[in-house]
Backbone as XML, in Angstrom:
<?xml version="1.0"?>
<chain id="A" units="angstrom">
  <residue number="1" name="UNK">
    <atom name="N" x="19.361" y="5.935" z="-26.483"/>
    <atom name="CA" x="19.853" y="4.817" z="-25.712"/>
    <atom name="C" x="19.162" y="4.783" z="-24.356"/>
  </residue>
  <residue number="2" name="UNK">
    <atom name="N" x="19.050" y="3.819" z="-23.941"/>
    <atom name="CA" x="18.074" y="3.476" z="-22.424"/>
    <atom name="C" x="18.895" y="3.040" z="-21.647"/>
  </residue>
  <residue number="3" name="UNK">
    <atom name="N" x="19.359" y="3.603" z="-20.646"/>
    <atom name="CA" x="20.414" y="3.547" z="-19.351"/>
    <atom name="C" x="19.347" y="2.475" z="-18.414"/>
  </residue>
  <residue number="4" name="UNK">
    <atom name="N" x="20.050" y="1.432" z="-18.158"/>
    <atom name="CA" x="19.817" y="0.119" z="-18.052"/>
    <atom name="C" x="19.177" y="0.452" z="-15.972"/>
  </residue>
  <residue number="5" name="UNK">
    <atom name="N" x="20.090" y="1.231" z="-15.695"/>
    <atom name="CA" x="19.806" y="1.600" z="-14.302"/>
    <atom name="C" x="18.649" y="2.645" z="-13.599"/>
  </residue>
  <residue number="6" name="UNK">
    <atom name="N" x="18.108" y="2.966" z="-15.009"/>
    <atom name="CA" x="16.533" y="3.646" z="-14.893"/>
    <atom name="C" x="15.464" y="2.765" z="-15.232"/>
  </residue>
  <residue number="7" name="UNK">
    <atom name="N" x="16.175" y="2.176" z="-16.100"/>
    <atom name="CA" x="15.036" y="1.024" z="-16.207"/>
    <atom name="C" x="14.608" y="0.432" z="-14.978"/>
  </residue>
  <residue number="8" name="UNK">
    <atom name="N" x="15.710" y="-0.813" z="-14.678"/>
    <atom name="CA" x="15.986" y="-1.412" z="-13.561"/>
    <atom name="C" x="14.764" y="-0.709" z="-12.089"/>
  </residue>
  <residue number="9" name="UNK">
    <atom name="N" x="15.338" y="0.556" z="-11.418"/>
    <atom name="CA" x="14.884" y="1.755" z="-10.908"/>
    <atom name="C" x="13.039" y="2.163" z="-11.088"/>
  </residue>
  <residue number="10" name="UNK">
    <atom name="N" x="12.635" y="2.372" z="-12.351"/>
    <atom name="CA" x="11.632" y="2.487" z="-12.746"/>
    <atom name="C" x="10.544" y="1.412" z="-12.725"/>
  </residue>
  <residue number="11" name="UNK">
    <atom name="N" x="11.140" y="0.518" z="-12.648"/>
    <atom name="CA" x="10.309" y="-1.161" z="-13.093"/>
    <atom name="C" x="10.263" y="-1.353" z="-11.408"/>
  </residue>
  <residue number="12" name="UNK">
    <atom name="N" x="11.454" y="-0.991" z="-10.470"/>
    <atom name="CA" x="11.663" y="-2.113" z="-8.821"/>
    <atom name="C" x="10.141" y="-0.708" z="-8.554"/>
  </residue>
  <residue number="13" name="UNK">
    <atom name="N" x="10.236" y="0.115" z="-8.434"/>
    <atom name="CA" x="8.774" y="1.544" z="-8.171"/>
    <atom name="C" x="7.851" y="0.630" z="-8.511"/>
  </residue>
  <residue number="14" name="UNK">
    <atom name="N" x="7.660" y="0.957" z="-9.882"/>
    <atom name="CA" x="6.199" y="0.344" z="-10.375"/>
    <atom name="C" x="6.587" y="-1.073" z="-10.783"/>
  </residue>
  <residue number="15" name="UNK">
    <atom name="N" x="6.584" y="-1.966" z="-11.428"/>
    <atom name="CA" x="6.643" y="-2.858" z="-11.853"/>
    <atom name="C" x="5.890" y="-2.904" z="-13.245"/>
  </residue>
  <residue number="16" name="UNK">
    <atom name="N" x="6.456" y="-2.684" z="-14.368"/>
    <atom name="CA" x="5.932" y="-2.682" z="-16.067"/>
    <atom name="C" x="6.494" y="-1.338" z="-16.260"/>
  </residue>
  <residue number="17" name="UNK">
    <atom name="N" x="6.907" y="-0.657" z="-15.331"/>
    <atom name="CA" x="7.206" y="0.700" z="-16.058"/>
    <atom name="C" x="8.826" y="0.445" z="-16.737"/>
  </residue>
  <residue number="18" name="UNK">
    <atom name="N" x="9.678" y="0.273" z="-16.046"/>
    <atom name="CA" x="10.812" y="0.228" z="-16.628"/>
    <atom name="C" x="10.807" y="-0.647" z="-18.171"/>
  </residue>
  <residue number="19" name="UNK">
    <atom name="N" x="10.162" y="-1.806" z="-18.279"/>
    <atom name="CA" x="9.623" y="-2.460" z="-19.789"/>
    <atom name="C" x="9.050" y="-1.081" z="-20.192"/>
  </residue>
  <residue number="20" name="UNK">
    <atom name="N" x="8.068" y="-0.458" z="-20.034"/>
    <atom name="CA" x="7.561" y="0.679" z="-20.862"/>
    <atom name="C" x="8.865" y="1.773" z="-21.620"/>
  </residue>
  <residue number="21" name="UNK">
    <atom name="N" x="9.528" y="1.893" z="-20.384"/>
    <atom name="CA" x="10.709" y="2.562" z="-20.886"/>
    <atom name="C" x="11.517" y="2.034" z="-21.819"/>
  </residue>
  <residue number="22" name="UNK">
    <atom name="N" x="12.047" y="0.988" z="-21.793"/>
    <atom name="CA" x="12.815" y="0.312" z="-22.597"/>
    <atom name="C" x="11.698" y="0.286" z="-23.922"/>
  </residue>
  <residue number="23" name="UNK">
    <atom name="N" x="10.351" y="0.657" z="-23.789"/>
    <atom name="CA" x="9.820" y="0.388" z="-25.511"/>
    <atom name="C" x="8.954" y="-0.722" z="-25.417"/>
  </residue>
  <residue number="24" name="UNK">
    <atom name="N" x="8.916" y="-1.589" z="-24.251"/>
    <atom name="CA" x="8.301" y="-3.136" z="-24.299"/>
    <atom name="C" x="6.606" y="-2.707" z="-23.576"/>
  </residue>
  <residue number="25" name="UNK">
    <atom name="N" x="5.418" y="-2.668" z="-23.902"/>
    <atom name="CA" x="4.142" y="-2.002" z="-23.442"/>
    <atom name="C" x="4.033" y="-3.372" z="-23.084"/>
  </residue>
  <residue number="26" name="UNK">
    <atom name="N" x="3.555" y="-4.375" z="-24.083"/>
    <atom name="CA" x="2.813" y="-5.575" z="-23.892"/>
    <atom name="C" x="3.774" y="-6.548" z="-22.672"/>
  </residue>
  <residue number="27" name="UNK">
    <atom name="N" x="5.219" y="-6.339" z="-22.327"/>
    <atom name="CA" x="5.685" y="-6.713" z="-21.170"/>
    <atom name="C" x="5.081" y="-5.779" z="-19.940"/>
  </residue>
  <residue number="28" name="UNK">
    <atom name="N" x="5.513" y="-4.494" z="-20.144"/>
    <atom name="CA" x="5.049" y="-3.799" z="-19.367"/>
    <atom name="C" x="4.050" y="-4.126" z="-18.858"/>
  </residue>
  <residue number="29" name="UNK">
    <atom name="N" x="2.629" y="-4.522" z="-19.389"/>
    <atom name="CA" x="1.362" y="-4.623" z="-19.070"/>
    <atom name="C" x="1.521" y="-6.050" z="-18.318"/>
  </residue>
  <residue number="30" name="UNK">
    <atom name="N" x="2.069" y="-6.800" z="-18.887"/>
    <atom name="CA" x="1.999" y="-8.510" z="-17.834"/>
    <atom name="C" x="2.216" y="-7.892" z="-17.121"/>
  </residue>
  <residue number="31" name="UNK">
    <atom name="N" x="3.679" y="-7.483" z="-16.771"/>
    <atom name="CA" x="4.137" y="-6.897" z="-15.345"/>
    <atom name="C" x="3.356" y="-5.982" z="-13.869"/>
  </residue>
  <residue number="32" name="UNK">
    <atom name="N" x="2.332" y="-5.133" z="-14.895"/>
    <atom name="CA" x="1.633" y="-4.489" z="-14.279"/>
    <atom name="C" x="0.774" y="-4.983" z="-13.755"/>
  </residue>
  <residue number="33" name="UNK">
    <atom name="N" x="0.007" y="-5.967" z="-14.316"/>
    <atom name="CA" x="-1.289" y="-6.757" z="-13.931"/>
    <atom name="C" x="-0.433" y="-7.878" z="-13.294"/>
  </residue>
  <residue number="34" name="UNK">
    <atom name="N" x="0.029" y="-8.893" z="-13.373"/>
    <atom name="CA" x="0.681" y="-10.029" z="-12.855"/>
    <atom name="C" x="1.092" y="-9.441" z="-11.166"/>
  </residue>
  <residue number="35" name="UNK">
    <atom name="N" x="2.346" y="-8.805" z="-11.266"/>
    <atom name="CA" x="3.014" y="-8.323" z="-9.961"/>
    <atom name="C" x="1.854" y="-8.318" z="-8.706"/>
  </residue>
  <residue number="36" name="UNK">
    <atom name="N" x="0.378" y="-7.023" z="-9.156"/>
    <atom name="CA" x="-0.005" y="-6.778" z="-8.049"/>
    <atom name="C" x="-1.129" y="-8.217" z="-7.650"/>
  </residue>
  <residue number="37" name="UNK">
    <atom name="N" x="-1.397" y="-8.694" z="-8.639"/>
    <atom name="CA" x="-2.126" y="-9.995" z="-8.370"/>
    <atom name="C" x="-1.578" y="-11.362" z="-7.580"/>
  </residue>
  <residue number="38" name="UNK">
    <atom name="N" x="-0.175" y="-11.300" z="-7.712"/>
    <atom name="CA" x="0.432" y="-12.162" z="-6.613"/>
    <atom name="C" x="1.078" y="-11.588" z="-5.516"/>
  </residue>
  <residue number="39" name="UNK">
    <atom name="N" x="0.561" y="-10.022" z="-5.379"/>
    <atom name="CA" x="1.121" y="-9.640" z="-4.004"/>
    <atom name="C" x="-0.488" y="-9.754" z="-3.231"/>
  </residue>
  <residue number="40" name="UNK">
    <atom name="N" x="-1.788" y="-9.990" z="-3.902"/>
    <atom name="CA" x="-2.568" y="-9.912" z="-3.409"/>
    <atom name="C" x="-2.891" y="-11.562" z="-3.013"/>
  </residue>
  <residue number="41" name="UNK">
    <atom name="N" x="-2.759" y="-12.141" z="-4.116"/>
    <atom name="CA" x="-3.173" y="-13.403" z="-4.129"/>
    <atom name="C" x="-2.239" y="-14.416" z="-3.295"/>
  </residue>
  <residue number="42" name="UNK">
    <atom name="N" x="-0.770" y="-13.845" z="-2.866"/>
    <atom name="CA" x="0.008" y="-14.840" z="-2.241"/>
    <atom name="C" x="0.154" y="-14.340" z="-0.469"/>
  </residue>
  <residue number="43" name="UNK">
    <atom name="N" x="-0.413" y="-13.236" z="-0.446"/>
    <atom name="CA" x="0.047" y="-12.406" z="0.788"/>
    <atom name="C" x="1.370" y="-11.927" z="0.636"/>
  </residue>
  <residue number="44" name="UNK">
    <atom name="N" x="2.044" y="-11.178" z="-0.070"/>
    <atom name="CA" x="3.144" y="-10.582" z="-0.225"/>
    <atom name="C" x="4.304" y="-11.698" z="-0.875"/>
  </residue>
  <residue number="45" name="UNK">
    <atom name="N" x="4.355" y="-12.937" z="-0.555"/>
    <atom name="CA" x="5.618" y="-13.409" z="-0.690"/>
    <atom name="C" x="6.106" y="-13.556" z="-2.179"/>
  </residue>
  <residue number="46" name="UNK">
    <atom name="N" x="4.894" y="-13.945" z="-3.162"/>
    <atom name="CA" x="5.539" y="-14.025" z="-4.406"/>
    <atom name="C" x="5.189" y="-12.302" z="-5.000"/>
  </residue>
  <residue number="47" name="UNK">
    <atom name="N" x="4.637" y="-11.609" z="-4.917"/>
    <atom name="CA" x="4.318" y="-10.369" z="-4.844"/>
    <atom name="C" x="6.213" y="-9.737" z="-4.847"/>
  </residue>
  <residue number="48" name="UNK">
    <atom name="N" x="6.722" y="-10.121" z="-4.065"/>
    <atom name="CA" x="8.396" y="-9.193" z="-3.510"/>
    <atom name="C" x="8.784" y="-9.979" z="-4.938"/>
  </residue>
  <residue number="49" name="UNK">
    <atom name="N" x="8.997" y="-11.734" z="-4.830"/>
    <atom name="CA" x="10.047" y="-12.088" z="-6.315"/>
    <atom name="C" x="9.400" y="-11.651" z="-7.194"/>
  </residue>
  <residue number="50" name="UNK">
    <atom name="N" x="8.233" y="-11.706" z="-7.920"/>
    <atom name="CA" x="8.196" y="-10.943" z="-9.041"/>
    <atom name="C" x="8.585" y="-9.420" z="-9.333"/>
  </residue>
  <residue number="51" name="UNK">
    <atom name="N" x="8.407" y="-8.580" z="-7.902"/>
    <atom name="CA" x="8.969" y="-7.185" z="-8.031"/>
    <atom name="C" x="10.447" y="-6.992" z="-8.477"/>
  </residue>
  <residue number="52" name="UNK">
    <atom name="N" x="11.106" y="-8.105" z="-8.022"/>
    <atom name="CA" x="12.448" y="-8.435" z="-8.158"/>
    <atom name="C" x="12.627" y="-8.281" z="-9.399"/>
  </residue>
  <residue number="53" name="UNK">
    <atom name="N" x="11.951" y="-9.587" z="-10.042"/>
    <atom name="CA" x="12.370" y="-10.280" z="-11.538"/>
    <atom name="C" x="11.774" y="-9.037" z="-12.376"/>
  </residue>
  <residue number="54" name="UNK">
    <atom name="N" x="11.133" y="-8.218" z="-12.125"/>
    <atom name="CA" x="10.784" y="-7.566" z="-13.264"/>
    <atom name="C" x="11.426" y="-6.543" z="-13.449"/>
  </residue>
  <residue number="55" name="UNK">
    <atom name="N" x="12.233" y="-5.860" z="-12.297"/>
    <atom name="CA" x="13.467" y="-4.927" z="-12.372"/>
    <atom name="C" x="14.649" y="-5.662" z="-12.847"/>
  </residue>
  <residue number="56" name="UNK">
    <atom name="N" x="15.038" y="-6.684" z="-12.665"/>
    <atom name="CA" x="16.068" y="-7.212" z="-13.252"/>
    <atom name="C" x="15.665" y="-7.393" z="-14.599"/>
  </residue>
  <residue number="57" name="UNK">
    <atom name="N" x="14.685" y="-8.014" z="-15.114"/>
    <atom name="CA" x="14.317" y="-8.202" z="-16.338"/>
    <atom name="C" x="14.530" y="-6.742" z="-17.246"/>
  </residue>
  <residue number="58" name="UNK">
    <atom name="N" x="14.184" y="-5.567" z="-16.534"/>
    <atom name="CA" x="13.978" y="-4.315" z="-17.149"/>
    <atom name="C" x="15.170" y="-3.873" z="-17.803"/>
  </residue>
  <residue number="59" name="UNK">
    <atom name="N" x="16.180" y="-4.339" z="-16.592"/>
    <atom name="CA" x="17.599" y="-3.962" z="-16.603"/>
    <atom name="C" x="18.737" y="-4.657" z="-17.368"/>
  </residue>
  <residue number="60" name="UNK">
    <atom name="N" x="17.924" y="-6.156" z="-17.656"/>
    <atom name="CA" x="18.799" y="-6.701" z="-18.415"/>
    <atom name="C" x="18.487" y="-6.442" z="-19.750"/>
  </residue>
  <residue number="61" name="UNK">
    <atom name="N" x="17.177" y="-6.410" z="-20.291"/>
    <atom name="CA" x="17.231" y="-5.487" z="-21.584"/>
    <atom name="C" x="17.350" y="-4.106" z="-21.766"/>
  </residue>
  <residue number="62" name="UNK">
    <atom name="N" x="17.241" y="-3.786" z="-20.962"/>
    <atom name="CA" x="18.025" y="-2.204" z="-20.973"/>
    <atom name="C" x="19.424" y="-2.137" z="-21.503"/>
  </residue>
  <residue number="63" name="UNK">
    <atom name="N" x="19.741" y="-3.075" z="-20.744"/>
    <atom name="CA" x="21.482" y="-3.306" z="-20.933"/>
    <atom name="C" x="21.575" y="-3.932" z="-22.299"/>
  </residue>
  <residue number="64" name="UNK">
    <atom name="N" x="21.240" y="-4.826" z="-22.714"/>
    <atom name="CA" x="21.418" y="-5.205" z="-24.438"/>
    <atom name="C" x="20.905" y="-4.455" z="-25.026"/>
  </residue>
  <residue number="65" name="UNK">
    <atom name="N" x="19.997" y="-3.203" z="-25.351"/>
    <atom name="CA" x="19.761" y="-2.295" z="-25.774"/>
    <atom name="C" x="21.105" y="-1.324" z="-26.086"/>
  </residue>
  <residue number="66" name="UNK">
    <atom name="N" x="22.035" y="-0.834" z="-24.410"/>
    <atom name="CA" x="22.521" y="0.145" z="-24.180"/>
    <atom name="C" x="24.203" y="-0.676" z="-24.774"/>
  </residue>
  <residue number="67" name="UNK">
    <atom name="N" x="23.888" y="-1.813" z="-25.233"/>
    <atom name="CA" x="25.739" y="-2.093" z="-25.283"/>
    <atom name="C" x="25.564" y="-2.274" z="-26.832"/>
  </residue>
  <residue number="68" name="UNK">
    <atom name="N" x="24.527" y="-1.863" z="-27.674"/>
    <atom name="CA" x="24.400" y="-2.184" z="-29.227"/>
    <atom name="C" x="24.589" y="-0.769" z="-29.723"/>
  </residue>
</chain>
């Protein structure tokens, strides 16, 4: 079972890792490549919401994982 709050945790650090954890690579990998390309390409601002969305994202399938 994948505790939704390591995910979450793991993914807000790196961004694709917590998807890796949960089992998801090919999310993982958008995440990885995407995130740092709009922290470069926007000057930080969309760079922070995607860091956001991809820990929440991590965490919300973590969590439908962890309640099955």
């Amino acid at each position: 079972m994948k505790n939704p709050l390591t995910a979450a945790v793991l993914s807000f650090l790196v961004p694709g890792v917590g998807q890796w954890y949960n089992g998801k690579f090919l999310r993982g990998l958008f995440w990885l490549v995407v995130t740092p390309g709009l922290w470069l390409g926007t000057g930080g601002t969309l760079g922070w919401i995607c860091h956001i969305v991809s820990a929440v994202t991590a965490y919300s399938y973590a969590n439908r994982l962890y309640v099955r």
